[in-house]
N, C-alpha and C positions, 0 to 999 in steps of 0.2 A: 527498517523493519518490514516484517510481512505482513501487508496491507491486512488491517481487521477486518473482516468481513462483516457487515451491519447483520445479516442475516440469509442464511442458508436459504436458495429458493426449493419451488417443490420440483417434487420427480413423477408425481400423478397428481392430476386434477379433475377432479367428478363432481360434473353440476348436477343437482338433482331438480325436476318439475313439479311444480305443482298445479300451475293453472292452465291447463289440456300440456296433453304431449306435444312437443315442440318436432320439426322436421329439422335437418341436417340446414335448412337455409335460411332458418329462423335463428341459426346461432353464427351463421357466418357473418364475419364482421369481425370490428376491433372493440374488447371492451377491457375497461379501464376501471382501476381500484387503490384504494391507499389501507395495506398493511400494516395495522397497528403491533407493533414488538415489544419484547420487551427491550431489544435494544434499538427500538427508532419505530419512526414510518417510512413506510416502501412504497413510492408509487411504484405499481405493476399493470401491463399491461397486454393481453390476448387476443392475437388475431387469427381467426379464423378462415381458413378460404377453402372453396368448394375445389375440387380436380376436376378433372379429364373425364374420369370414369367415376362420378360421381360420389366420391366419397372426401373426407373432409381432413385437413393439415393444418398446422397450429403453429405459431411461433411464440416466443415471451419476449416481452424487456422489461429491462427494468432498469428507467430515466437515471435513479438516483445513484446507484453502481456504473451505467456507463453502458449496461449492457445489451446489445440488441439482437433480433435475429437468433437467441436463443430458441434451438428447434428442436418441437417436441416430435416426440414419437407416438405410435398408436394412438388417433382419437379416432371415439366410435359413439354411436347415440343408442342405445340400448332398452327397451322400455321409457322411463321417465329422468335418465341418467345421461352426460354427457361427459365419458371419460377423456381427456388427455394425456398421454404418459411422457414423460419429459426425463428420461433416463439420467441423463448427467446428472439430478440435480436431487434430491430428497422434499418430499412431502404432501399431501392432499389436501384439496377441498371442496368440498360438498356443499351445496348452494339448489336453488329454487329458481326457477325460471317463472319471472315475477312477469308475464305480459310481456312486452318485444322491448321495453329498455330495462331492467333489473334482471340481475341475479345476484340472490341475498345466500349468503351461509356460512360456510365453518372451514377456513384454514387449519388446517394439524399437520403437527411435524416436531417429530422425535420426542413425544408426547402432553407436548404443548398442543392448545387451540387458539384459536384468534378469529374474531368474529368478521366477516369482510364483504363488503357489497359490491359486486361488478355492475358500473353502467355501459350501456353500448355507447360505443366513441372513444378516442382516445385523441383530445385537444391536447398539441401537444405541451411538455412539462419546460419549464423556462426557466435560467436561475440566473438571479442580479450578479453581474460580475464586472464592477466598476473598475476597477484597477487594471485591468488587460488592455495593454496598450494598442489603437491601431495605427496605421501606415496612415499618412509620411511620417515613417521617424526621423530625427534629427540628429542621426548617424548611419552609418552603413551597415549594412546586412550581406553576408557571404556566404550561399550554403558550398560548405569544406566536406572533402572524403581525409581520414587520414589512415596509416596502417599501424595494425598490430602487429610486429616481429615475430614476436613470443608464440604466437598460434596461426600467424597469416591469413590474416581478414582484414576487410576494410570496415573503418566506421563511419558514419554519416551523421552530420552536425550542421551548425549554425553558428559562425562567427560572425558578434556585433563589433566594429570601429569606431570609435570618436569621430569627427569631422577632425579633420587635419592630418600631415604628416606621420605624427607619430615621432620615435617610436613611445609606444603605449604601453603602462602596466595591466595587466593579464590575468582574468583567474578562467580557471577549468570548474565549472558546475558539475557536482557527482549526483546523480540520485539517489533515492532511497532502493529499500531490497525488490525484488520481484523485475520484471521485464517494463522498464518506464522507456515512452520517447523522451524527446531532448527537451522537452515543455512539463518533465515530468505530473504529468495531467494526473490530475483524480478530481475524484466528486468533482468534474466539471472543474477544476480548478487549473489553471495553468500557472504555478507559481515559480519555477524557473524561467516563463517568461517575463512575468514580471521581475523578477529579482535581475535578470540580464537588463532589461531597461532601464532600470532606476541605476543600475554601476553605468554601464554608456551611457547616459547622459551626465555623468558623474566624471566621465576622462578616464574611465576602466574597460578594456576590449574583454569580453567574454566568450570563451568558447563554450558553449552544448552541443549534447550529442546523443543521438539513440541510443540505448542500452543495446548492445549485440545479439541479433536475433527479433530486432523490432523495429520496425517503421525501417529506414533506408539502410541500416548497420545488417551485415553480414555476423558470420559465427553462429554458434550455439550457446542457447543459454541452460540445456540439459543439467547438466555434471559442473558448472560455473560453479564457483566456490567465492568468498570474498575476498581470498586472497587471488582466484584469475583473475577475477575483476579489476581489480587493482592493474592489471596489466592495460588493461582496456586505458586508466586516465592516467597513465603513465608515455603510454603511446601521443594521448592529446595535449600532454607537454610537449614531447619531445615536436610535434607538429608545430606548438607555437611557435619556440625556442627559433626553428626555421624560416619565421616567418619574417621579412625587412619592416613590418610595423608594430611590432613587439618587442619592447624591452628583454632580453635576455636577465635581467639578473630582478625582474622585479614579476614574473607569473607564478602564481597562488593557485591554492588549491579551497574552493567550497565546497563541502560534501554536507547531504541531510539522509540524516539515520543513517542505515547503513553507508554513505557515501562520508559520514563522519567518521567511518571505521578505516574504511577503504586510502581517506586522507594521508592519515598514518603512517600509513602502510608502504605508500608513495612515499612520502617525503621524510622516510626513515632510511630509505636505498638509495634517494637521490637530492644529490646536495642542491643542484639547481631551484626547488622550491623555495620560494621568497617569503610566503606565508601560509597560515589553514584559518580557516574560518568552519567552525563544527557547527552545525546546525541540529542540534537533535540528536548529536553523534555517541556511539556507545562508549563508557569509559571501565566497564565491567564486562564478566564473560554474559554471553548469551541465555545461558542457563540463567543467573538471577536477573537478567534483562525479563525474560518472556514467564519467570515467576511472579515478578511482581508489576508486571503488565497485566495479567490475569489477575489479580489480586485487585489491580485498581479498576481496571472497567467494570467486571464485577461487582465492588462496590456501588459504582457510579451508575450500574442499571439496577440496582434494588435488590440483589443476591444477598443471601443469610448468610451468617458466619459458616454454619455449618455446609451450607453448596462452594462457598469459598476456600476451607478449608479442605474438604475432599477434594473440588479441584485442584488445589496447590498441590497434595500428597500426589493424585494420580501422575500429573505432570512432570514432578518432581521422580519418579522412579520412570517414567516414559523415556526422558530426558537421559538421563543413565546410563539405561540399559540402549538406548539410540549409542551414546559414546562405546559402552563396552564391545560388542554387538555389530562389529564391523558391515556382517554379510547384510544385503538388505530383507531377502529371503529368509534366513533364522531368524534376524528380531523381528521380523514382524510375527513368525509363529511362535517366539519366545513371548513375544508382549501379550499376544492372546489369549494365551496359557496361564500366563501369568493375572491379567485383566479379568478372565473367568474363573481361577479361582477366586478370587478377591470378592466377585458377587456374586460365588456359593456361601460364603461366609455372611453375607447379608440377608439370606431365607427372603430374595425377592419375588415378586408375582412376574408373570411369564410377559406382560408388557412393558414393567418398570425395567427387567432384567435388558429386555430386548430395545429399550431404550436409549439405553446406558453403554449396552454394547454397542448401538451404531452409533455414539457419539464417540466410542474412544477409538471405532475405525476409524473417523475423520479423520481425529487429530494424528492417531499411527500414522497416515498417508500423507497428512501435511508435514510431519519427520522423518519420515523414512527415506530421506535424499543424501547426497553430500551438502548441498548449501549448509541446512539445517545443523547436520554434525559439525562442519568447522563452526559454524556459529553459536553452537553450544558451548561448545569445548576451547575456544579460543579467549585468550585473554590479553584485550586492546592494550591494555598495558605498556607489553611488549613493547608495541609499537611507539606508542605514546613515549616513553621513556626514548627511543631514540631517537626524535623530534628537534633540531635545533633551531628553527626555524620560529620567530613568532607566532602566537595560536590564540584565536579569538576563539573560545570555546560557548555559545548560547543554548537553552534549552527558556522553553516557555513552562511555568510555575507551574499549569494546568494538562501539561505533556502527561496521558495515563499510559501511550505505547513505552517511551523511553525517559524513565521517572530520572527528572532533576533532581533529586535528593540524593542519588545514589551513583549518578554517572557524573555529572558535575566537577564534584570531589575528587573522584577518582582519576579523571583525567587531568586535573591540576595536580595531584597527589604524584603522577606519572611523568609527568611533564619537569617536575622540579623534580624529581628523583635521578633523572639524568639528566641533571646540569642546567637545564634551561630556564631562566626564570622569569621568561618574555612569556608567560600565560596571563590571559585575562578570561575571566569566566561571568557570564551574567545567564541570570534567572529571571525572566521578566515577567512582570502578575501578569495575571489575566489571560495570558495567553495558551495555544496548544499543542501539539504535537506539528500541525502545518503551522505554527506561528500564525494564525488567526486568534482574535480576539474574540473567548469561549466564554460558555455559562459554566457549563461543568468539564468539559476540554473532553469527553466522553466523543469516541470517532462518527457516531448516529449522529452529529451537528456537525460535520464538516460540511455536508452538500449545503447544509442550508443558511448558512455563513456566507455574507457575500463579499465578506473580505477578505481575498486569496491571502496576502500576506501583509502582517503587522506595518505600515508605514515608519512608525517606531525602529521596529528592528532593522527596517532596510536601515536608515537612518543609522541605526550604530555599528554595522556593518560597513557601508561607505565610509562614515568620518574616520572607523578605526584603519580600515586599509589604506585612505588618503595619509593617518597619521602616521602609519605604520609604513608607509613608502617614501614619506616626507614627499606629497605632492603639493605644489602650490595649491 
């Protein structure tokens, strides 16, 4: 799935003074603040530095997304005012220059506020991450190139070996959607490297790999669709297959979210897969996937039925008219058109209206791709059903991106539709979307979880694949 965004950062930042006017050297420095949201806390952090020719540049991060070195545009100090314009990104705040360490005030963005205090400093932000394994490990480490055919690129990976000869049974790690390395990292989590650990030391050779276009992997991930993609670990079979310490008839396929889709898809055209193990994976189209994905986070940050329910509708025709609406250029001036009638019909005030309309910008531009459209309109099924190959299908209870109630089913429902009756499906409490064990499986706690992945679930992933290989 396409990573939730905790929260939209700002696009202008205006510190206001209060206690004498502050100089351009009085604000240079780094200063640091935690974001209260309504979907989480953000630590953020602003550094300021003087130039050449006296005048002043700014960058953002922000720890708990990953993000650094976001760099603003236009900062100027104006009367009692200290602007930042930070173009890529939406929003304002307005603050007081409290004496040489505070600056106290007001975050707003897209017609929310949030009250936020910047100190001078920026110690930096640290997150418990016990499970990542370090060196010596107690098997071997390979970084592999392999190639794509299908589009002629090379990808770049990481195969782990058992200690010994071999030959070894083999899975290919897929990620989830968006542009991940071979550690598919987020919120500081590195959970394909742990999941590669825990199989090698288990008698499982693992291969990962950068998503194409990131970290050491060539290609483009522009116009990628999840059916190229597919190409991409299709290609990192075929590289096992090649390999004198891999078993040929026993390499498997793991995919999480999107890479549960992508599985399928694989080992529905190619008989050589020995198993899939879904983690999270889609068993419905796109369209009710990111329906009632929205439906559930929403719930889970304190949304009323009634902001729930217009979002479902808006979505729900965005969605649509994305599939009917091939050109990118018409729908997005059809969706417009169509979005602005909608809230002449609502007799709204001139900044609720202007609100609303750059919220549904967003979302127009995060659909307005191909990814999006086959992912909409695609129904895993398909693929699911031509699957003959064993299938460990898991989803955590508390998953609110890809809801185990409704994918689950579907994919067992698919799976024994065409013939095969080696599915196994678990739903385990507690857990969430990354298989960490959650309060509300809501994505604002993933950074702060220090359990990349369920130990549990490694656990019944290994025994099922050892069973499922008939390894000693």
């Amino acid at each position: 799935m396409k990573k939730y965004s905790l929260f939209l950062l700002l696009s202008a930042l205006c510190i206001g003074t209060a206690a004498g006017q502050p100089s351009l050297k009085d604000i240079e420095g780094s200063w640091s603040g935690v974001l209260k949201t309504i979907a989480g806390d953000l630590n953020l952090v602003l550094h300021f530095t003087m130039t050449e020719a006296d005048t002043i540049s700014a960058t953002l991060d922000s720890p708990d997304q990953g993000a650094k070195g976001i760099p603003c545009g236009r900062v100027s100090l104006e009367d009692d005012t200290v602007c930042a314009d930070i173009p890529v990104i939406k929003g304002q705040y307005k603050g007081v220059y409290d004496g040489d360490s505070l600056l106290r005030g007001t975050w707003t963005q897209l017609g929310r506020s949030y009250e936020m205090t910047l100190r001078r400093g920026a110690a930096p932000v640290t997150y418990n991450r016990p499970q990542e394994p370090e060196p010596p490990y107690p098997y071997r480490v390979e970084e592999v190139t392999f190639h794509n055919a299908a589009e002629d690129f090379d990808l770049a990976g990481t195969l782990t070996l058992p200690e010994g000869d071999g030959p070894f049974p083999a899975v290919v790690l897929i990620t989830g959607s968006g542009p991940q390395d071979r550690d598919e990292t987020i919120f500081m989590h590195k959970p394909f490297l742990v999941i590669a650990d825990h199989l090698t030391r288990n008698g499982i050779a693992v291969l990962r790999y950068d998503d194409r276009g990131t970290g050491k992997s060539k290609g483009r991930m522009n116009d990628a669709t999840t059916l190229t993609l597919a190409d991409d670990a299709e290609a990192a079979v075929t590289y096992l297959l090649l390999r004198p310490e891999i078993d040929r008839n026993k390499v498997g396929l793991a995919g999480h979210s999107e890479g549960g889709m992508i599985a399928p898809i694989v080992a529905s055209r190619n008989s050589h897969i020995a198993f899939i193990v879904s983690l999270a994976g889609p068993g419905v189209k796109g369209y009710d996937i990111l329906l009632q994905q929205a439906r559930d986070i929403l719930t889970a940050t304190g949304a009323s039925e009634a902001e729930i329910s217009e979002t479902t509708a808006t979505n729900s025709r965005l969605f649509k008219m994305a599939v009917e609406v091939q050109d990118q250029r018409q729908f997005a001036k059809d969706a417009m058109a169509w979005y602005g009638s909608e809230l002449d019909k609502q007799g709204l005030g001139v900044e609720e209206r202007k609100e609303k309309m750059t919220a549904f910008t967003q979302g127009l531009v995060s659909v307005n791709n191909p990814w999006m459209r086959y992912f909409i309109d695609t129904d895993p099924s398909q693929f699911w059903a031509g699957v003959k190959c064993p299938v460990l299908a898991m989803n955590g209870e508390k998953d609110l991106q890809v809801n185990c109630g409704i994918n689950l089913p579907a994919i067992k429902g698919a799976v024994i539709k065409g013939g095969n009756r080696k599915i196994k499906t678990v739903a385990i409490p507690g857990l969430n979307h990354l298989f960490q064990t959650a309060d509300k499986g809501s994505p604002d706690e993933y950074v702060k979880i220090g359990e990349t992945f369920s130990p549990a679930a490694l656990d019944i992933i290994t025994d099922w694949i050892r069973k499922t290989l008939k390894m000693r």
